[in-house]
C-alpha positions in Angstrom: -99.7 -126.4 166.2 -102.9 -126.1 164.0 -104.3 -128.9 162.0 -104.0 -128.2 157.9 -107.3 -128.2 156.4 -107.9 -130.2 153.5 -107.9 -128.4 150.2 -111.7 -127.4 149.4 -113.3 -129.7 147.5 -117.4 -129.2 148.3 -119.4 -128.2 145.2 -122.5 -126.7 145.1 -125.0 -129.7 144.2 -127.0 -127.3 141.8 -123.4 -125.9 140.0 -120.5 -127.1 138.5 -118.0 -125.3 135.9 -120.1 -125.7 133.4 -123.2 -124.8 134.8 -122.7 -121.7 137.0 -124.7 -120.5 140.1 -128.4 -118.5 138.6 -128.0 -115.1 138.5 -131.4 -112.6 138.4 -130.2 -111.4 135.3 -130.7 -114.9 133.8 -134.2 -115.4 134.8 -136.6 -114.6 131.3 -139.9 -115.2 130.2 -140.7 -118.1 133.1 -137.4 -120.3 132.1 -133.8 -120.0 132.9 -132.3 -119.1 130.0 -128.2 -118.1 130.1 -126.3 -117.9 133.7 -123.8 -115.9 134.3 -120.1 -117.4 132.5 -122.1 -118.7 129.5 -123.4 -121.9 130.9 -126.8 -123.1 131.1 -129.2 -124.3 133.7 -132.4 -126.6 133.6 -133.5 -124.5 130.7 -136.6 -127.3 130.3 -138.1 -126.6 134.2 -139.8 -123.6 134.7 -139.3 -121.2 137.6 -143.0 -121.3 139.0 -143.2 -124.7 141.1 -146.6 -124.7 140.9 -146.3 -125.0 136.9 -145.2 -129.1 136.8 -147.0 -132.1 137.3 -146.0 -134.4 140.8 -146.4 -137.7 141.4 -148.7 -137.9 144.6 -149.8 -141.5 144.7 -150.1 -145.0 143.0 -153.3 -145.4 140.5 -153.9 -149.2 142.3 -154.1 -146.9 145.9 -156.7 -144.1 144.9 -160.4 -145.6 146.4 -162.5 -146.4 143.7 -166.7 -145.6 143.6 -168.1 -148.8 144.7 -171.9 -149.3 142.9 -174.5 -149.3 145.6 -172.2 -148.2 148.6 -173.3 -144.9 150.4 -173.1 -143.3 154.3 -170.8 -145.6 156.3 -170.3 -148.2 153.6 -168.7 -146.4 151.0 -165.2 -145.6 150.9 -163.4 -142.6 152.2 -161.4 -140.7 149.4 -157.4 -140.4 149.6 -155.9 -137.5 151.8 -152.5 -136.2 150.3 -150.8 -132.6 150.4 -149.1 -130.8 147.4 -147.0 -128.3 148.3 -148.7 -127.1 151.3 -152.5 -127.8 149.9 -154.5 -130.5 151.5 -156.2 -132.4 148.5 -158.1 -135.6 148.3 -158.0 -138.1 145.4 -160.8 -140.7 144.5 -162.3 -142.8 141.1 -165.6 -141.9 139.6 -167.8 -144.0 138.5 -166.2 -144.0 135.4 -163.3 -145.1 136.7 -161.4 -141.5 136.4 -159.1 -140.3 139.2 -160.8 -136.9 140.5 -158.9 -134.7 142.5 -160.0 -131.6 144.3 -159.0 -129.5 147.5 -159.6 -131.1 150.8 -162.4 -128.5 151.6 -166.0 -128.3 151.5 -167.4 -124.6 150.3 -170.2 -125.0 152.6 -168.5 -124.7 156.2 -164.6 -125.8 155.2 -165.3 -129.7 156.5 -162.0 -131.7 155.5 -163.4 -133.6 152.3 -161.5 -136.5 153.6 -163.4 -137.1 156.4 -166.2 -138.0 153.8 -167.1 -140.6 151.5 -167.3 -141.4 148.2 -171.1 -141.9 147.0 -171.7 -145.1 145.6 -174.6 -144.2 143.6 -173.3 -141.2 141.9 -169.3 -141.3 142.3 -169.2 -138.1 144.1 -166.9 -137.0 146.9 -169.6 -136.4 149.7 -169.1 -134.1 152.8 -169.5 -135.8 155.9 -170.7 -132.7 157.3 -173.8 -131.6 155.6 -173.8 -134.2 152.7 -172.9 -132.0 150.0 -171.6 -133.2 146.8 -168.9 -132.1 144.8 -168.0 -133.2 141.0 -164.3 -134.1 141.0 -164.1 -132.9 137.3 -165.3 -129.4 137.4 -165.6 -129.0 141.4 -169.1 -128.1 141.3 -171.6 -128.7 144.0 -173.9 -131.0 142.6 -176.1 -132.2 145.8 -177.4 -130.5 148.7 -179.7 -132.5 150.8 -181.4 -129.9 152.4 -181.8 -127.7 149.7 -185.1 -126.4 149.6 -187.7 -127.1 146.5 -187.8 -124.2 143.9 -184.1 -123.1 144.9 -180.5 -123.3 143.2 -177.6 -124.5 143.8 -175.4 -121.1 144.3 -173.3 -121.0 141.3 -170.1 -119.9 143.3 -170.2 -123.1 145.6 -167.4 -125.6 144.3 -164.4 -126.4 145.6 -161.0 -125.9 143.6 -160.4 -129.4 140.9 -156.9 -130.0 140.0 -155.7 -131.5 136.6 -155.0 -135.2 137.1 -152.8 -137.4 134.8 -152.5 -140.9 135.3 -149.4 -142.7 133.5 -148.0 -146.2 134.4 -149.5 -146.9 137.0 -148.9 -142.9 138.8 -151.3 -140.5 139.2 -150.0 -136.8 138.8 -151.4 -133.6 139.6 -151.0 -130.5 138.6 -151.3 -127.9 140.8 -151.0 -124.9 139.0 -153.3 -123.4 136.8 -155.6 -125.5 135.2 -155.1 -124.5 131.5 -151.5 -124.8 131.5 -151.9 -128.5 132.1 -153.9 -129.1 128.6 -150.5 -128.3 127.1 -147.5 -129.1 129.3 -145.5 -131.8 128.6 -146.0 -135.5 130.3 -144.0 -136.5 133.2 -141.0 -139.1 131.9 -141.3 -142.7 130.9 -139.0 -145.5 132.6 -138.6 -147.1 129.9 -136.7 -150.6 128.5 -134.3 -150.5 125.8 -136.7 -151.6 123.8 -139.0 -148.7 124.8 -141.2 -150.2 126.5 -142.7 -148.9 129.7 -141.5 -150.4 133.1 -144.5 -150.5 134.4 -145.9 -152.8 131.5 -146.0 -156.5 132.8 -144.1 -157.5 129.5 -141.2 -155.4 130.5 -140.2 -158.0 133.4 -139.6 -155.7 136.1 -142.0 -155.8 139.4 -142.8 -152.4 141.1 -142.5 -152.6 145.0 -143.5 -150.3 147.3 -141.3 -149.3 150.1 
């Protein structure tokens, strides 16, 4: 005798009733608009990935320029990946989080293996000392440049948009004018609105 199967009860986690598996027809101008039944779906995310900001580490993690501190003595910047691109993340010496892709444009040296210079807040290939600005991903220093010559205007190294919020740094890894006007990541916030990541709220942030 066979076993009766339970009615079926699984639901797409993305679907219900009122919100309909996407059809191609409902995909317009970048957002999902109407799916098929009448229903709506995540109208507010975009369809390109790339097009959001993601939380990729803690602000109190990223290695800060330390005055003074070059070659082995200054710190090595933070490795993360982002959707399939190797970045790394670091402090200037203003104190702003810099991030930019974990490749030198001289000979493709992983940025991470390098440091961060003390006396210019730099990211600084461990290869052939080159030195990248995190903000606009220019090379800035070549060590064996010789005199009378230029830096070659095409050597830089992608720079993400960085957004730092409660204690989170975000990066955008799309393009890098959308950011100027996307919308911030969103608050955890009290009832009274206050952030959770403000000491007054009361709550403690743990890592896992």
């Amino acid at each position: 005798s066979s076993i009766p199967r339970p009615p079926h009860t699984i639901q797409c986690a993305m679907a219900s009733a009122s919100e309909p598996l996407l059809a191609e027809s409902a995909r317009a101008g970048g957002e999902v608009k109407e799916a098929t039944g009448g229903g709506t779906m995540h109208s507010h995310l975009p369809l390109d990935v790339r097009s959001q900001w993601y939380a990729v580490a803690f602000g109190e993690d990223v290695p800060k320029t330390l005055p003074g501190r070059v070659g082995a003595k200054a710190p090595a910047p933070m490795s993360v990946s982002l959707l399939g691109d190797p970045l790394v993340l670091w402090r200037d010496a203003r104190g702003e989080v810099r991030c930019v892709a974990d490749k030198c444009p001289h000979r493709s040296a992983p940025l991470s293996l390098g440091k961060v210079n003390g006396n210019t807040g730099h990211v600084e290939c461990i290869y052939h000392g080159w030195q990248i600005d995190g903000c606009s991903g220019k090379v800035v220093e070549i060590p064996a440049l010789q005199d009378g010559k230029n830096i070659p205007s095409n050597a830089r190294a992608r720079a993400y948009p960085v957004l730092e919020q409660d204690g989170v740094v975000y990066v955008w890894p799309g393009q890098a004018e959308d950011a100027a006007t996307a919308e911030r990541p969103p608050r955890d916030l009290t009832d009274a609105g206050e952030p959770l990541a403000a000491a007054a709220s009361g709550f403690v942030l743990q890592k896992m």
